[in-house]
C-alpha positions as CSV (number, residue, x, y, z in Angstrom):
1,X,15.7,3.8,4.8
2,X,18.3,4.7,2.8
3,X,18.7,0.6,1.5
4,X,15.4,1.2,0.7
5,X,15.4,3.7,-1.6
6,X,18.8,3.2,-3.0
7,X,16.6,-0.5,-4.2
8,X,13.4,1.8,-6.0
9,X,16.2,3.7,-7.4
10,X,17.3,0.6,-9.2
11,X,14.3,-0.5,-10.6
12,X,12.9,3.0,-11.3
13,X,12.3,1.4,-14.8
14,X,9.4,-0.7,-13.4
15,X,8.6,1.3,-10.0
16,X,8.2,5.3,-10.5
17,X,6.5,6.6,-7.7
18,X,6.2,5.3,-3.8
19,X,3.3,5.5,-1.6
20,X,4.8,6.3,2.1
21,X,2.3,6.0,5.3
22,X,3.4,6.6,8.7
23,X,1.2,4.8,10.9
24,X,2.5,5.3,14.4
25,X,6.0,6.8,15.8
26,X,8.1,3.8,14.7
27,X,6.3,1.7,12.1
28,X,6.1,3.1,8.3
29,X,3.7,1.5,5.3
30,X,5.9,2.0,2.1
31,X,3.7,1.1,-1.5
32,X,5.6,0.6,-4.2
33,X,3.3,0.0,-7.6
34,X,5.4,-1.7,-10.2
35,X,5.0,-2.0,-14.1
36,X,6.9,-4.7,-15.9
37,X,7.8,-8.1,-16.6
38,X,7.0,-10.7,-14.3
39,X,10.6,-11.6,-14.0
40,X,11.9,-7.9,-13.1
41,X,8.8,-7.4,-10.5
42,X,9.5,-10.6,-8.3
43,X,13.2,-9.2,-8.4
44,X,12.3,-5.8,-7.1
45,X,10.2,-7.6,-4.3
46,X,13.2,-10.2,-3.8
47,X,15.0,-7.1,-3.3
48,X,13.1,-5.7,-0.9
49,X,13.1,-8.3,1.5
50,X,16.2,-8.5,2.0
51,X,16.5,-5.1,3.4
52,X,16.7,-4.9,7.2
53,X,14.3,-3.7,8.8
54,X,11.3,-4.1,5.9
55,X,9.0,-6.8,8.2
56,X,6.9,-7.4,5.3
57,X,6.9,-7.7,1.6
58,X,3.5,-8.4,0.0
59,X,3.3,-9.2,-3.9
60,X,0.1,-8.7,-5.5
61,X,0.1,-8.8,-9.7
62,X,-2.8,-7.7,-11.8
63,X,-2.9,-8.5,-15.0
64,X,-5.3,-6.4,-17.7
């Protein structure tokens, strides 16, 4: 947890806020909405993944 949020800490320039779901007794849903530069979001999700224990990462980019 704490490589986790040591990561959103570093890109707290793109990603300001976290959405954190528990949904059972071991397994956690973490949302992270990022604002940026293509370049800087697939780094914050390259980051991501290579923390242990995140199963997941999922990047989905909207553009206006």
């Amino acid at each position: 947890m704490e490589a986790l949020i040591e990561t959103q800490r570093k890109y707290r320039g793109i990603a300001e806020s976290a959405i954190h779901l528990h949904l059972d007794e071991k397994n956690c849903l973490q949302i992270i909405p990022a604002k940026g530069g293509a370049a800087h979001v697939k780094s914050l999700a390259e980051g991501l993944m290579t923390i242990s224990g995140v199963m997941e990462v999922k990047l989905a980019i909207v553009t206006p």
